[in-house]
C-alpha positions, 0 to 999 in steps of 0.5 A: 172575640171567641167563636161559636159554631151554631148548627140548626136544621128544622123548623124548631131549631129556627125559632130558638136560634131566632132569640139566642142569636140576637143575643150571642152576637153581641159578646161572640163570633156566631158562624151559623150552619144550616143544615138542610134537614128542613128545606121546603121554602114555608119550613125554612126560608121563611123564618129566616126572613120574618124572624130576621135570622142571620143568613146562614154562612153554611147550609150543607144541604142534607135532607131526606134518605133515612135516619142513618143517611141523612146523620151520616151525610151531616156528621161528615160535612160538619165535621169539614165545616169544624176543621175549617173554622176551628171554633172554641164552642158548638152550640146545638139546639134540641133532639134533631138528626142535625143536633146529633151529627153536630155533636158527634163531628164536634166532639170527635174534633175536641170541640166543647158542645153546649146542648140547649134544652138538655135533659128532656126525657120521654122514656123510650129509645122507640122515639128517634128524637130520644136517641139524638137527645140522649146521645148529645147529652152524654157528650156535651160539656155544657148542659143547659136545661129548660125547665126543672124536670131536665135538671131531675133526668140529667142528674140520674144519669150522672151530671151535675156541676155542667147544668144550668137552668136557663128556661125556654127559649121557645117561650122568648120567641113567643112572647117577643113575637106575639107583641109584634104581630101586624093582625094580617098573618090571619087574614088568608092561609094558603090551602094544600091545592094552592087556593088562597081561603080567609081564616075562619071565625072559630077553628081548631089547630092541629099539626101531625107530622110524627112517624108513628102517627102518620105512617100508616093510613089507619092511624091519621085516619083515626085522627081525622075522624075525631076532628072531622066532627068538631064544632068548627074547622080544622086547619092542619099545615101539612108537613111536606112528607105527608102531603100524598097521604093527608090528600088522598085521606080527606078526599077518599073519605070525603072530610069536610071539616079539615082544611089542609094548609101548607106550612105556615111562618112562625108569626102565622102558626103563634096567632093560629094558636092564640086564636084556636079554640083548642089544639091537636098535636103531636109537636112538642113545640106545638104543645108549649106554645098552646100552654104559653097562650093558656089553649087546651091541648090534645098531644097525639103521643104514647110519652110525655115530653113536658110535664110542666104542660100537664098539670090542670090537664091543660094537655092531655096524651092521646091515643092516634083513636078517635074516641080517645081524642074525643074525650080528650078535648072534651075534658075540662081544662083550668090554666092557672096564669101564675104558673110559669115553669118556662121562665121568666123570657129571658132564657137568651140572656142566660144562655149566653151567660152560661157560655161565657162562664164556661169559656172563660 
């Protein structure tokens, strides 16, 4: 049985492995590396429990420190993992520091990569995502693509016999978990200050956890001036590096509208979007799933990442300004149930099929 080397580090990555996992186990040797970008208990451990991912057989424990450190730290001890194991592929998910490091220490060893949601473009090398995106595309063997406008980038920039079309394994692990949900993940949310409050009626989601909207006061600020005077709650799970500013925020001004969460599980955060009358977000994760769950999205970003989310305005770009939010989320939105651009969610299955044929 051939082996594959899967390197994840945030909470993105945890969902599509979830599903691809499942999946590769059945046909491969899966040695599973965590790691450690996202290590907060609510952004990591628990959705290796609910999810019932594997347990980690590496977690290398990086985390913090900046862009260069934090790449730098996993880059080397991937690389120790690699000529330990020897395996006759990597698999990285994504545009994180983890995907990049991964890729460099693979393919400094001669290790074939596999990039799943190859071709994802935004247009700016302003964005760090971008950098880890197209840095691991342009050393990857195998390019597997979510949708159509990956294949449309990846062909500009000179490939062509290495991408395959697979969907979004994202829009696997909705739909496979949205049937599986109990009904108690939204009986009660944890709040920032540790109290345990019920889920309210009617509420709005959003999740801001990008640098260019949160590293400057005035900017969240902005934002959570435009969601303090909607006509319901807001719960917003605070991403623990912002924790100090999204506090000292709300209390200073006095934001009665917002309830700031800890972070919350995935099965959690899929029946928040299902039950939310619209979502604000700067996640690209995010902004899917409120399509796969047809909610109206105000995506908080210069660039748009998914275009297949945009059309009908069923997500709109924002500016980090409040009457521009505003206006966003008061724009009239039509989804249309038989557009599917994501796949059909059984991106798993094809992925793993791509990376038989490849091996073979």
């Amino acid at each position: 049985m051939k082996k594959i080397c899967t390197v994840v580090g945030a909470r993105p990555q945890f969902i599509k492995l979830a599903v691809v996992s499942r999946v590769l186990r059945n046909s491969f040797k899966e040695i599973l590396i965590h790691t450690g970008q996202h290590y907060d208990h609510n952004m990591s451990d628990v959705f290796f429990e609910e999810m019932s991912i594997p347990k980690p057989d590496y977690n290398l424990g990086v985390s913090g420190g900046s862009h260069g450190q934090m790449t730098g730290q996993m880059l080397m001890k991937i690389e120790e993992v690699l000529l330990r194991e020897r395996p006759d592929m990597l698999l990285v998910f994504g545009d994180t520091n983890s995907t990049m490091a991964g890729a460099l220490a693979a393919v400094k060893l001669g290790v074939p990569i596999c990039h799943v949601e190859a071709g994802n473009r935004l247009g700016t090398l302003g964005n760090p995502e971008e950098v880890n995106r197209i840095v691991t595309d342009h050393i990857a063997a195998l390019h597997l693509v979510c949708t159509a406008s990956g294949i449309t980038f990846l062909e500009r920039e000179g490939f062509s016999d290495s991408i395959h079309l697979v969907g979004d394994p994202m829009y696997d692990a909705f739909c496979y978990y949205r049937a599986r949900l109990s009904g108690k993940e939204l009986e009660d949310i944890i709040t920032l200050d540790g109290r345990t409050v019920p889920v309210p009626e009617r509420f709005y989601y959003m999740t801001s956890h990008r640098q260019e909207n949160t590293d400057r006061d005035e900017k969240l600020d902005q934002i959570f001036q435009a969601v303090d005077g909607l006509d319901a709650p807001v719960l917003y799970p605070v991403h623990p590096r912002n924790h100090e500013r999204a506090t000292r925020l709300c209390r200073k001004s006095g934001y009665q509208n917002i309830i700031l969460t800890a972070p919350v599980g995935y099965k959690t955060s899929i029946s928040l979007v299902n039950r939310a009358e619209k979502i604000v977000t700067d996640s690209g994760g995010l902004q899917r799933e409120a399509f796969f769950a047809q909610k109206p999205c105000v995506t908080i970003c210069d660039y748009v990442a998914w275009p297949e989310t945009m059309v009908n305005r069923c997500n709109q770009l924002a500016k980090p300004e409040k009457l521009d939010i505003l206006e966003k989320l008061g724009t009239p939105v039509r989804f249309d149930p038989a557009y599917q651009p994501f796949g059909d969610g059984h991106a798993a299955e094809k992925i793993v099929e791509a990376i038989r044929q490849f091996l073979a």
